[in-house]
N, C-alpha and C positions, 0 to 999 in steps of 0.2 A: 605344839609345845616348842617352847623357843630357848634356845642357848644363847643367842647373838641380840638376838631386837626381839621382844616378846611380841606377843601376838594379841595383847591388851595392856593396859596400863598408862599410868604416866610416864615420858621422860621429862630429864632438866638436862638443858633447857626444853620446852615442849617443843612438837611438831609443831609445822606451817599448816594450815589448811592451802586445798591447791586454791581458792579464791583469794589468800594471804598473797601468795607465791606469785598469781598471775598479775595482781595491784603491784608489785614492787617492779615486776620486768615492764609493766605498760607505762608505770610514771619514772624507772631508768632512762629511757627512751622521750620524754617529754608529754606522752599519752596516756598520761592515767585517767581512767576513766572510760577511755574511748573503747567502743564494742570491738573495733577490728582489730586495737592492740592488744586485746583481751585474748581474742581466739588467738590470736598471733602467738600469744605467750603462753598460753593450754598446748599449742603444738610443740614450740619450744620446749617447756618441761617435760612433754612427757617422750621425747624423742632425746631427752636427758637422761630416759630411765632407762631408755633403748640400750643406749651407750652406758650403763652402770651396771644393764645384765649381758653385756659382750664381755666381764671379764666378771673373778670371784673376790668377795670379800669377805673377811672375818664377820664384819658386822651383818651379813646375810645368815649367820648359821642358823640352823634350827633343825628341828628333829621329827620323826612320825613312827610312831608303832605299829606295826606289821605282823600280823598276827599269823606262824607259822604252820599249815596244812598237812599233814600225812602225806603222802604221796605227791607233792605239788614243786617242781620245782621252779614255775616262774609264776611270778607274779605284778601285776598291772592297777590297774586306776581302780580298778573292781576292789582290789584288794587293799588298799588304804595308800598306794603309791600316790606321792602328792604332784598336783601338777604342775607346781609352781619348782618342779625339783632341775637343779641346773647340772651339779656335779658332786658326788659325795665326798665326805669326809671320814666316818668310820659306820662300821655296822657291829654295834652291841647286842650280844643275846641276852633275852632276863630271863630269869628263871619263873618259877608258879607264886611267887612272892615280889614280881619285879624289880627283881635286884640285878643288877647286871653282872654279871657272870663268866661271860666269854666271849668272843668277837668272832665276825669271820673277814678274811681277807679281802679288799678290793683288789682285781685283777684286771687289765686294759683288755677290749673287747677281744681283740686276736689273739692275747695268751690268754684266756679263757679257753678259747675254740681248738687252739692248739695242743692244749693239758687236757681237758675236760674233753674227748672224743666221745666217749659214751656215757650215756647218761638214761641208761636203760633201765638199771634196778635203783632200788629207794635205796641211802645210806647216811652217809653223816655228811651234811656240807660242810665243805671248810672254805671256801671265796666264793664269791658275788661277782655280779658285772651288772649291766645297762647298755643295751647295745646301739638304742635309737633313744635320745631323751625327748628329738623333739616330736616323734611318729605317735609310739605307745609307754614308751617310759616303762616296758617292762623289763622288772628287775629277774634275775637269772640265777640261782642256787649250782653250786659245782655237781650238788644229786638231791633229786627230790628226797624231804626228811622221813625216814622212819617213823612209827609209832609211839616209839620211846625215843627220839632224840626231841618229837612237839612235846612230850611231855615235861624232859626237861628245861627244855626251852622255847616254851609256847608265845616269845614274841621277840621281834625282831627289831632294835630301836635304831632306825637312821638316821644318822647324824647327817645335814647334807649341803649345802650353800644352795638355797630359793632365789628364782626369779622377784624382781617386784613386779607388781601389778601397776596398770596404768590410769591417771586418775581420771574421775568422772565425775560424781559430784562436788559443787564447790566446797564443799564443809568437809570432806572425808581430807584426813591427811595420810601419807602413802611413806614419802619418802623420808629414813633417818634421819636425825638430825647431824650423824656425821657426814653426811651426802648433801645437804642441804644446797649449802653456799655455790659447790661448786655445778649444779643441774641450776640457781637460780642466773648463776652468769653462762650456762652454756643458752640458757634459754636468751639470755638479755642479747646475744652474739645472732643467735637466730632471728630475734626481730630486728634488730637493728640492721640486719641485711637486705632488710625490708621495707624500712622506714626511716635509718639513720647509717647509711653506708658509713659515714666518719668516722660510727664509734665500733665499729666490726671490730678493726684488728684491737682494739681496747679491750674490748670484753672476750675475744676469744683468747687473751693472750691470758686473761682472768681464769678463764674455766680450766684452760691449762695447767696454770702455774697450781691451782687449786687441788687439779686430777694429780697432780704428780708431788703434793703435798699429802692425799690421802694412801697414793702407794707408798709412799715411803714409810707411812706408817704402818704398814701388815708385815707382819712379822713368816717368814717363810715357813713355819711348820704347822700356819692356819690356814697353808693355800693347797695341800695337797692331803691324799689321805695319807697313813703312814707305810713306810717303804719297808 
C-alpha cells in the first residue's frame, strides 16, 4: 500500500519502460540501436537506481501492515516486514476497525538498547527500532505486547521510504517519473565513458545539476521520522 508512488496505477506523465530508457541513452551517444549500447545503457540505469536508494526520498514512501502477536516482540520478513524497507517514517497502530489510533516512537538502534534493557515480561510497547536493514530487517517492539494491548491494536501500519528494485524486463517500468530524467543522464554519463569520452563531463554535469534539482525539492519533515 503506497503513500508516495502507488504500487499500481497510472501516472501523468506515464512511466518509461526500461527498453524506452535504454533507446534514448544508446541514440544520446550516437548508438541507437546497437546491442552493446544497449546493454551499456541497462547498466547505466540501473546503477542509477543504486544511487537513488543511497539516499531517501518523499516520493519513495509507502506503507505495510504488520499484524501485532501476543507475546512477540520482534518481528522479521516472516512477519510482513517488507524487503524493499530502507528507513522509516512513522509506525501507526489501527485498531479492530483499522482506523489509526495511536503511534509508537522510532528510536535509533543504541537508544533503543540503552532505554529498553529488559525486555523479559509482555507489556505495552511504546518505540520500535530496526537494528540491521540490510541482514534481517527485523523490526524490534520496546516489550513484547500483551493480550489486550493485540487486541486493541491488532496491526501495526508502517510508513517507511522503500528501496527500488532493479529493472529486468524490457517492458516493466521501475523508476518514477520524478527520478526519471535525472538516472536517464546519469546512465547517458556512464556510456559515454565508454563510447564517447567527449560528452562525459556534459552529461554528468546533467545528472548532477538534475540530482540537486530533485533535493531541493523535499521538504525536511518528509526525510525523517518525527523527533
Amino acid at each position: 500500500m503506497a503513500s508516495g508512488v502507488p504500487a499500481s496505477g497510472v501516472t501523468e506523465p506515464s512511466n518509461s519502460t526500461f527498453n524506452q530508457l535504454k533507446s534514448r541513452v544508446a541514440a544520446s551517444v550516437g548508438m541507437g540501436g546497437q546491442q552493446r549500447a544497449l546493454d551499456l545503457a541497462g547498466d547505466g540505469i540501473n546503477n542509477g537506481i543504486r544511487r537513488v536508494n543511497s539516499k531517501l526520498w518523499s516520493w519513495l514512501l509507502t506503507t505495510a501492515d504488520i499484524t501485532t502477536v501476543a507475546d512477540q516482540a520482534n518481528y522479521n520478513e516472516d512477519d510482513s516486514v517488507p524487503g524493499d524497507f530502507k528507513a522509516p517514517r512513522s509506525m501507526l497502530l489501527l485498531d479492530s476497525s483499522s482506523n489509526e489510533s495511536s503511534r509508537l516512537v522510532w528510536l535509533l538502534p543504541k537508544d533503543f538498547d540503552n532505554l529498553w534493557l529488559d525486555r523479559r515480561n509482555s507489556g505495552e510497547p511504546r518505540t520500535y527500532t530496526v537494528h540491521n536493514i540490510h541482514d534481517n530487517r527485523t523490526l524490534s517492539l520496546s516489550a513484547a505486547p500483551t493480550a489486550k494491548w493485540v487486541a486493541a491494536y491488532p496491526t501495526m501500519r508502517l510508513r517507511y521510504y522503500k528501496r527500488l528494485g532493479l529493472y529486468s524486463g524490457n517492458e516493466t517500468t521501475q523508476i518514477p517519473v520524478e527520478a526519471e530524467l535525472m538516472i536517464e543522464y546519469f546512465a547517458r554519463a556512464e556510456v559515454a565513458s565508454v563510447v564517447r569520452p567527449g560528452a562525459l563531463s556534459r552529461y554528468e554535469s546533467m545528472w548532477r545539476d538534475q540530482e540537486r534539482e530533485l533535493r531541493s525539492a523535499e521538504m525536511r519533515w518528509q526525510v525523517g521520522d518525527f523527533d
